[in-house]
N, C-alpha and C positions, 0 to 999 in steps of 0.2 A: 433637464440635466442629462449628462453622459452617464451610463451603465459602464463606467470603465473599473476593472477588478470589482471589489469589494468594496470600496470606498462609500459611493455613494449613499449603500445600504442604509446606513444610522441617516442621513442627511434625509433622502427621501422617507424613511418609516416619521423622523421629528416633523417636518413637515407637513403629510400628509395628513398625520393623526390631529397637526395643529389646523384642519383646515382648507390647507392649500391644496391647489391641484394642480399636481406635479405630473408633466410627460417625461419619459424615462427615455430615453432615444439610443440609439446603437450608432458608437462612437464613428465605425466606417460608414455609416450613413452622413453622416456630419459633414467627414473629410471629404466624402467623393462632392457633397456638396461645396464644397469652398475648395476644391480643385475647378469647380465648373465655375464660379464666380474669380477666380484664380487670383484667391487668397494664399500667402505663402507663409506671411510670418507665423513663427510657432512662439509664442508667449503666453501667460498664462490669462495676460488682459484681452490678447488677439482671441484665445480660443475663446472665451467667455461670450465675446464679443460675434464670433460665428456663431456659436450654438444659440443666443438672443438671436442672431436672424433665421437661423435654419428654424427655428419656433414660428418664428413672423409670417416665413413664406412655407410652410408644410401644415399649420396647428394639428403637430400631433395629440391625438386626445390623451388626457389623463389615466394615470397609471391607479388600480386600486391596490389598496393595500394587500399584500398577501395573505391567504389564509394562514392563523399561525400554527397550526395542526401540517398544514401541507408546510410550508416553508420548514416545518421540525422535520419531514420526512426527508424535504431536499435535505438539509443537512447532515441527517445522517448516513444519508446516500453518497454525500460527498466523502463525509468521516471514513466510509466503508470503502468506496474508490482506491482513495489513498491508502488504506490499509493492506488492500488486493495489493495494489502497487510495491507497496516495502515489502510484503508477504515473498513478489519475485523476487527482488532483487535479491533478498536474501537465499532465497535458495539458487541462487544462480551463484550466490558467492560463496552458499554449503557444496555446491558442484565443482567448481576450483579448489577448493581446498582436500576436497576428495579424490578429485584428480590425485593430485600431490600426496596424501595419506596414504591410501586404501581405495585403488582407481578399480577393482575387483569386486568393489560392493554395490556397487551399480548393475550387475548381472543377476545380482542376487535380490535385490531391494530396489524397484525400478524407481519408485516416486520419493525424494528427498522431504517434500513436503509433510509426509506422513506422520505421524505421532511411534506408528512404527520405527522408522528409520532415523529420527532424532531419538528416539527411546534409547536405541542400541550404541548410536553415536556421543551420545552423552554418554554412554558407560565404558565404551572404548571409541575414541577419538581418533586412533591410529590402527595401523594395519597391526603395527608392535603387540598393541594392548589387546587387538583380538586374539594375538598367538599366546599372549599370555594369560588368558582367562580360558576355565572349561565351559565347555556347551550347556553342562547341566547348568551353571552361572547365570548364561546369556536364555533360558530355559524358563528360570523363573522371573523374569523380568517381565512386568505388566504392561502394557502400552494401552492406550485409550480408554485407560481406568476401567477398564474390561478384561480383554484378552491376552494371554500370553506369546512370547516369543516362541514359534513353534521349534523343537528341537531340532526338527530336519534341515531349518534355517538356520540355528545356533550351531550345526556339526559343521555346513555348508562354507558358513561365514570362518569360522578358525580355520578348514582346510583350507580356503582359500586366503587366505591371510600369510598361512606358512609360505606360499609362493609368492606371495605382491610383489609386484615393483614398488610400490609406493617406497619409498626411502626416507621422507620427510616426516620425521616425528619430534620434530626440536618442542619446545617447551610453549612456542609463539602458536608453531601451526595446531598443538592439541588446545591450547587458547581460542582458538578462532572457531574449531570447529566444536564446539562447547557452547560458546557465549552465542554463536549464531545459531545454533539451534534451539537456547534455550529463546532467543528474539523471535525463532518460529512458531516453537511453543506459543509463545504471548500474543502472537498477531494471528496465529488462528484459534487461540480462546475469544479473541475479543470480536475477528470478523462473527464466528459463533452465535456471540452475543448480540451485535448489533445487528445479525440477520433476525434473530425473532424479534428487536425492538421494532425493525421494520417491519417483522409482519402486522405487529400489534397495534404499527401508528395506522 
């Protein structure tokens, strides 16, 4: 059988466990082969039908079953992939919108990612709401369930706020940049997480 996506997965684990011995084959192995035989049709009885001979004239050997200790680790490896993954996107989408806010706070707070910098963003989301908040304010504010907002930060952030360009503080963009950081929050508690489940597997 073909390794193509995830499909196969449940077919080959039923299978094998019932017995059979199953070759797992890699699909562009397949094809370059029935290019060389100069097979063209693409149906689902054609390919069946390639893959029974590319078995015939290669017998590749049977696949064992995965370890289910390792196959748990791939998968959480993959879970964590993808989490990396949205982790960017998201703060590439907390960087345009702070473009547009409070494009001033980037000089100040280099990494968006930070527990820091959604701390402060969740509490003012625009350039507006840092002019309108004191520093002693932004001062007592926790981040990383540890440390505080240094005050030298919290004076920094307001004075430079009074000047922004930023001009976009409509109702949508302080939405955006809220819900997206608290989606940062969430995706680096969980990468967090499944970092020491990996270590543990």
């Amino acid at each position: 059988m073909e390794a193509t996506g995830h499909y196969w997965m449940n077919v080959f684990a039923r299978l094998a466990t019932s017995g059979y011995a199953v070759a797992v084959v890699n699909p562009l192995a397949v094809r370059r082969y029935g290019e060389s035989q100069l097979t063209r049709a693409k149906t689902d009885s054609a390919d069946a039908l390639l893959i029974a001979q590319f078995g015939r004239a290669h017998r590749p050997r049977a696949a064992a079953v995965p370890d289910e200790q390792l196959e748990d680790l791939r998968e959480h490896v993959r879970l964590r992939d993808r989490w990396v993954q949205d982790l960017g996107d998201r703060v590439r989408q907390l960087h345009r919108l702070v473009d547009l806010v409070f494009p001033e706070l980037t000089r100040h707070v280099k990494d968006l990612s930070t527990s820091l910098a959604t701390t402060l963003l969740r509490r003012c989301p625009t350039a507006l709401a840092f002019r309108q908040v004191k520093p002693s304010t932004l001062a007592e504010l926790r981040y990383d369930k540890r440390h505080f907002v240094p005050e030298e930060l919290a004076r920094a952030l307001v004075a430079a706020a009074k000047t922004s360009a930023g001009m976009h503080h409509g109702a949508s963009h302080k939405l955006g940049v809220v819900t997206t950081c608290e989606d940062i929050d969430v995706l680096r508690e969980r990468i967090a997480n499944i970092d020491r489940e990996i270590k543990n597997l």
